[in-house]
N, C-alpha and C positions, 0 to 999 in steps of 0.2 A: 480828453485834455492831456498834454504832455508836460510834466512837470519836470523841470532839471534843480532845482536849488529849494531847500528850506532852512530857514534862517531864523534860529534862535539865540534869543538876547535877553539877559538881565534888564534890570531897569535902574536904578538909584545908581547914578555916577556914569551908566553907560548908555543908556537910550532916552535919558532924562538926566539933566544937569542936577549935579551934587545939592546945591545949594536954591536954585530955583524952580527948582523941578519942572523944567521946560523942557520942550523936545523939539523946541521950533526950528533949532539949527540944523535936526536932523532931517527935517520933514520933506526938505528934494528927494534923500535918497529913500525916503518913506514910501513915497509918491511913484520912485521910482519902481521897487518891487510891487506895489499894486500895478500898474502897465505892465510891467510882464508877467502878474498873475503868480508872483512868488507868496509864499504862505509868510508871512511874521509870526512868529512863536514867543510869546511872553515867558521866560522862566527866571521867575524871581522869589525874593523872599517875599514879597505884600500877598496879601489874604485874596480870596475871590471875589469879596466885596469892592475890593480897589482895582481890582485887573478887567473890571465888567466897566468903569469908567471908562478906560484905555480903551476897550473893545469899542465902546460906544465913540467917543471921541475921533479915533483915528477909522473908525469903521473898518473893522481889524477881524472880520468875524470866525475867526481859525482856531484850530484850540489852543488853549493855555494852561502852564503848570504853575501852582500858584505854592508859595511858603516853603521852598527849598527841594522841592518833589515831593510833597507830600500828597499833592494832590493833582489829576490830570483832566482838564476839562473839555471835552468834546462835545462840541454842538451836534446837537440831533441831527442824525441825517447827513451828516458832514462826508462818512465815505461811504461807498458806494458796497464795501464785505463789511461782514458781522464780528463786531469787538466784542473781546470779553468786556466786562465793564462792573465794579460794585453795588450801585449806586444809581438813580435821576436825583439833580438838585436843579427845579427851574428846567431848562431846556437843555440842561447838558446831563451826558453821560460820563460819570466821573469810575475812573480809576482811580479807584487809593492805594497809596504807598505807604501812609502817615498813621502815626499814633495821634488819637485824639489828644486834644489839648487840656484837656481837666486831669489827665495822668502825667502831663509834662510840667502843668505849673504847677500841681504838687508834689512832685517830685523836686523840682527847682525849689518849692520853699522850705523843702525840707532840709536840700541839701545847702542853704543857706545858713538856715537855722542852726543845725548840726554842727557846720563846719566853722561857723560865726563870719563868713565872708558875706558880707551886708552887700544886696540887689539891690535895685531896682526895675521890674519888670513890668510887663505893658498889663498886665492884671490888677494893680498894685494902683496903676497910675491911673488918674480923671483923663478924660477927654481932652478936657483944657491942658492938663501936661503930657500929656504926650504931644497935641501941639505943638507946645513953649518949647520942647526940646527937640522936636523933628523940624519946625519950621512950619508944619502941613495945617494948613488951616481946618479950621473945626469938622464940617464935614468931611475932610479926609483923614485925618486922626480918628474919626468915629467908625470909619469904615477900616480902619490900620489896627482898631481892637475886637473886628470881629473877627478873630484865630479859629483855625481849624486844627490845623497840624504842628503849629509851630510859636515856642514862647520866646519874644526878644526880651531884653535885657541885658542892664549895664553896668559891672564891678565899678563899687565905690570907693575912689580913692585906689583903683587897680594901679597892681606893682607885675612882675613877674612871680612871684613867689603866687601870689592870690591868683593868677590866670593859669598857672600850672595846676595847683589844687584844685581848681574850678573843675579844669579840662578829667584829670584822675575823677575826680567823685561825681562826675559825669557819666561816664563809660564805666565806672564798680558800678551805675545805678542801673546797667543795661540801655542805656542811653548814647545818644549822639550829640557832637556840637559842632556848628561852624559860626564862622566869623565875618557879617558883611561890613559894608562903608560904615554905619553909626552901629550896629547893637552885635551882641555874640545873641547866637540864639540856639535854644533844645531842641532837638527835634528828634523822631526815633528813625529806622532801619531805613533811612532815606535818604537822597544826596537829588541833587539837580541832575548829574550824571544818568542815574537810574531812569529816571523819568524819561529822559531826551531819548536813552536811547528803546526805551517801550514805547515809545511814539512813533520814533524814526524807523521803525519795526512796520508799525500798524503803513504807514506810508508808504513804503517801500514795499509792503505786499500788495499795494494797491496801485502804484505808479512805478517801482522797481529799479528804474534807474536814476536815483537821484543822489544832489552832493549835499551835503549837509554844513552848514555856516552855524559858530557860533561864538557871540561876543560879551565880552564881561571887562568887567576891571579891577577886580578884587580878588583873594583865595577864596572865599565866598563861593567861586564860579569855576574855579578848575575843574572841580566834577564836567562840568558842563561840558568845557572850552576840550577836556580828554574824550567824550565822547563825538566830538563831527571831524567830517574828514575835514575843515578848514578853522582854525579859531586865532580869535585875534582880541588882543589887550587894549583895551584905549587908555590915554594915561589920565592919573587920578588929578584931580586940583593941581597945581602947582607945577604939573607939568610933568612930574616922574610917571614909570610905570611900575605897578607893585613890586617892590625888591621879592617879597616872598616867593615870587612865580619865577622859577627858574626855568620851566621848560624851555630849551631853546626853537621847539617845534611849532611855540606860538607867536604868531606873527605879532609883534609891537608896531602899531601907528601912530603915528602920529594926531594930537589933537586932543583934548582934555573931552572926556563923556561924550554928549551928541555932536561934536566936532568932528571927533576921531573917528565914533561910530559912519557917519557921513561919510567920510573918505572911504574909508574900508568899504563901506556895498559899493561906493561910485567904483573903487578899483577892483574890487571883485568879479561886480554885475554888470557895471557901467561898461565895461572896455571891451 
């Protein structure tokens, strides 16, 4: 099999609409990399529990990095040379990047406690609230709290002063953070970047000459978007593209999440 392009993508705002979490607008240029046998790469913040949906749904059967890199999931038997690998959970071969999660969210509530900057976190919160506040109906809020690597949560009543402090007594804790569409989240010695490119690795010793595509809409995703040879921003609601990303190396399209995501493979792959 000759393989030229792998194409990884976030999901929340970019391969799935912010607010309705639909992908339907994108699903030609979906459709389009299955006919040419291109790989879709899941790299988002949702857990393993919610990206096995998507696998099933769009019958997507590739691997995926799930919770910000924390975790890399490879289907059995998926390449043809021998990965290293940590870990089977189910039928995949997981690389871990990630600090479990019972040392992140006590670490988070401590440095809540401590610092009197009052959370709220997806440990903290019922089934039914994380719903009410993601929009994601009960079975998928239920699958959005089963965390592996990675604690969301949201500054109450957040200013700059409390998001600066957060960020400080984060990193004093030996810890990381980043920031997607809805929640800031903990996570340890991991980025999306890392992930993408120990994957891109594992591919590339198997198929060797390939270009690597990836999309995002957030700083959430720059890791990501700096590690492929092509990456592109689609713009957030309202129609901007995030002010924070300044690279000029990332290509801006046109089109709010799976609009813009659509355009971008049609003119990438399409032409």
């Amino acid at each position: 099999m000759i393989l030229t392009y792998v194409v990884f993508t976030d999901l929340d705002g970019t391969l799935v609409d912010h607010d309705s979490y639909s992908y339907e607008a994108a699903r030609p240029a979906i459709d389009l990399l299955k006919q040419k046998g291109i790989p879709l790469i899941f790299c988002t913040s949702k857990t393993r529990a919610e990206l096995e949906v998507y696998v099933e749904e769009l019958d997507c059967h590739h691997p995926f990095i799930s919770e910000n890199g924390g975790g890399i999931f490879v289907p059995e038997g998926y390449f043809d040379i021998d990965i290293d690998f940590d870990h089977k959970v189910g039928n995949y071969d997981v690389i871990e990047l990630g600090t479990g999660y019972s040392a992140l969210k006590d670490t988070l509530m401590e440095i809540s406690k401590g610092s009197g900057i009052e959370i709220i976190n997806f440990g903290k919160m019922t089934t039914e609230e994380v719903s009410k506040d993601t929009g994601l109906d009960i079975r998928s809020a239920e699958l959005a709290k089963m965390r592996d690597y990675d604690e969301a949560f949201r500054i109450i009543d957040e200013d700059e002063n409390k998001a600066s402090k957060m960020k400080e007594l984060i990193g004093a804790a030996g810890y990381n953070y980043t920031r997607g569409g809805r929640y800031w989240h903990i996570i340890g010695n991991n980025d999306k970047g890392k992930a993408v490119r120990i994957l891109t690795d594992i591919y590339r010793q198997q198929f060797t000459d390939i270009t690597t595509i990836g999309l995002g809409d957030s700083q959430n995703d720059l890791p990501m978007l700096e590690s492929v040879d092509i990456s592109v921003l689609v713009q957030k609601p309202g129609g901007s593209h995030d002010p924070s990303i300044t690279d000029t190396k990332i290509k801006r399209v046109e089109g709010i999440g799976p609009i813009g995501w659509g355009n971008a493979i049609n003119e990438i792959i399409g032409r």
